[in-house]
Every structure is written in C-alpha cells, then in structure tokens.
N, C-alpha and C positions, 0 to 999 in steps of 0.2 A: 915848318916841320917837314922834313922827307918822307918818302914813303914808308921807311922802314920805321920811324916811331910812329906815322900815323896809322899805320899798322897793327903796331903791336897796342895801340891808348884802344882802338878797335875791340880789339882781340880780349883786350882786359873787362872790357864793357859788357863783350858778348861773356865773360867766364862769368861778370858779378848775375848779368840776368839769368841766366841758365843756373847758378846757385839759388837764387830764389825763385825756379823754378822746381827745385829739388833735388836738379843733378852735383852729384860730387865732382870734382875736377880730380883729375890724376894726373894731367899733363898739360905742360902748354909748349907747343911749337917741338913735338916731337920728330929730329931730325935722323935719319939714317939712312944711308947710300940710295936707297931706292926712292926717296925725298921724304917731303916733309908731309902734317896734321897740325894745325892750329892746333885743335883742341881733344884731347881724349877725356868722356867720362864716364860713368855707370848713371845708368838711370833706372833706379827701380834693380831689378836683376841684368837689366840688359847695358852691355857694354856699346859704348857711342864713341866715334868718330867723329870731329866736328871740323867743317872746313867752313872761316868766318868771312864774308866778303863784306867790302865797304867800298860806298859810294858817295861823294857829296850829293848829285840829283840823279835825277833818272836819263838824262841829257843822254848818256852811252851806255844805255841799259839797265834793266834790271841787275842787281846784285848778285842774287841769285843764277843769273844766267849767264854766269861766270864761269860757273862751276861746271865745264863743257867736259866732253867724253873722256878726252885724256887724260885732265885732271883727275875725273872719277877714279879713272885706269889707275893714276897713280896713288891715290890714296887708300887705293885697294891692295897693292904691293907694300905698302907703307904697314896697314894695319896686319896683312900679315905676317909681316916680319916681326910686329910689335907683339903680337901673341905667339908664336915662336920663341920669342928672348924668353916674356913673361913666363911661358909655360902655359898658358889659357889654353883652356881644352877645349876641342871642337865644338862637342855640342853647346858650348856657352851662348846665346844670346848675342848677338852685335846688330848694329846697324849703323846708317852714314846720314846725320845729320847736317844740315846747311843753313846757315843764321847767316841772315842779309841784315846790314844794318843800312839804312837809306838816310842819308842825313842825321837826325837823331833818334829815328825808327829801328827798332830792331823787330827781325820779323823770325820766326825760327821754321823751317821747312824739316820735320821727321820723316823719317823714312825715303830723302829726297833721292835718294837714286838706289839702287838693289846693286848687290858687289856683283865685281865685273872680273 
C-alpha cells in the first residue's frame, strides 16, 4: 500500500475512534491554499482540529512528535481560514487535537499544542 492510502485507512480508524468517543466529524482532509487538517470535529461545544499521525513502531519516533512547530503553524492558518469560510464566530470554542496511532494503538493527545 503507499502512503497516501495508508494514510487515509489511518485517518478513517482515527475518525471511527473519536466517533465513539463522542466526537462528530465534519470533515476529513480539509484542503485549502494554506494546507491541509486530517480531521475537523466538534466536541461537546467545542470545535477541534485533528492532525492524525501513523507509525508502524516506535523505531523513528513517537507519532505524535511529528506534529513539529510548523506543522502546528500550519494548521493554525488552516483552521483559520476554515472559520472564515464557515462564518464561525470568534468567541466559539476550538482547539488542536493530535491522535498518534502506533501500530494498532491509537492514542489521542487534547489540547496537544495552543494555536500559534
């Protein structure tokens, strides 16, 4: 498989867990000039940004610590553009969560980094 479907089988594992964790999905792979968002969903009131990493071992790191300053950077440009389009009003609620799947571990990190 390449990376780009083993990617997205990833990506779909991490939307069903986080479904039965309670979150709704409103997006997957939300793409716009300024890049891209695995996953966008609400949790409760609060809107979430979800960037999924996958790794087979731990061999080149944790998953999670993937998700390095830039990337943050850009997922912050990302989600504001995406509340921009949608119309979402400032004071709404967001934050940037980060789900490492490790083999066949899924692990979910809230609040994994503060917008930038």
């Amino acid at each position: 498989m390449n990376r780009r479907k083993t990617g997205a089988a990833y990506e779909e594992k991490a939307a069903a867990h986080l479904s039965g964790l309670g979150y709704e999905i409103l997006e997957r792979n939300y793409r716009c000039r300024q890049g891209e968002i695995d996953l966008i969903a609400k949790d409760g009131g609060t809107l979430v940004f979800l960037e999924v990493k996958y790794r087979r071992t731990a061999s080149c790191g944790e998953p999670a610590e993937a998700v390095h300053a830039a990337k943050q950077r850009t997922i912050c440009r990302v989600a504001d553009y995406y509340r921009m389009r949608h119309q979402i009003p400032e004071n709404q609620p967001c934050r940037f969560d980060v789900v490492a799947v490790l083999g066949e571990e899924i692990f979910l990190y809230r609040n994994a980094f503060p917008y930038q």
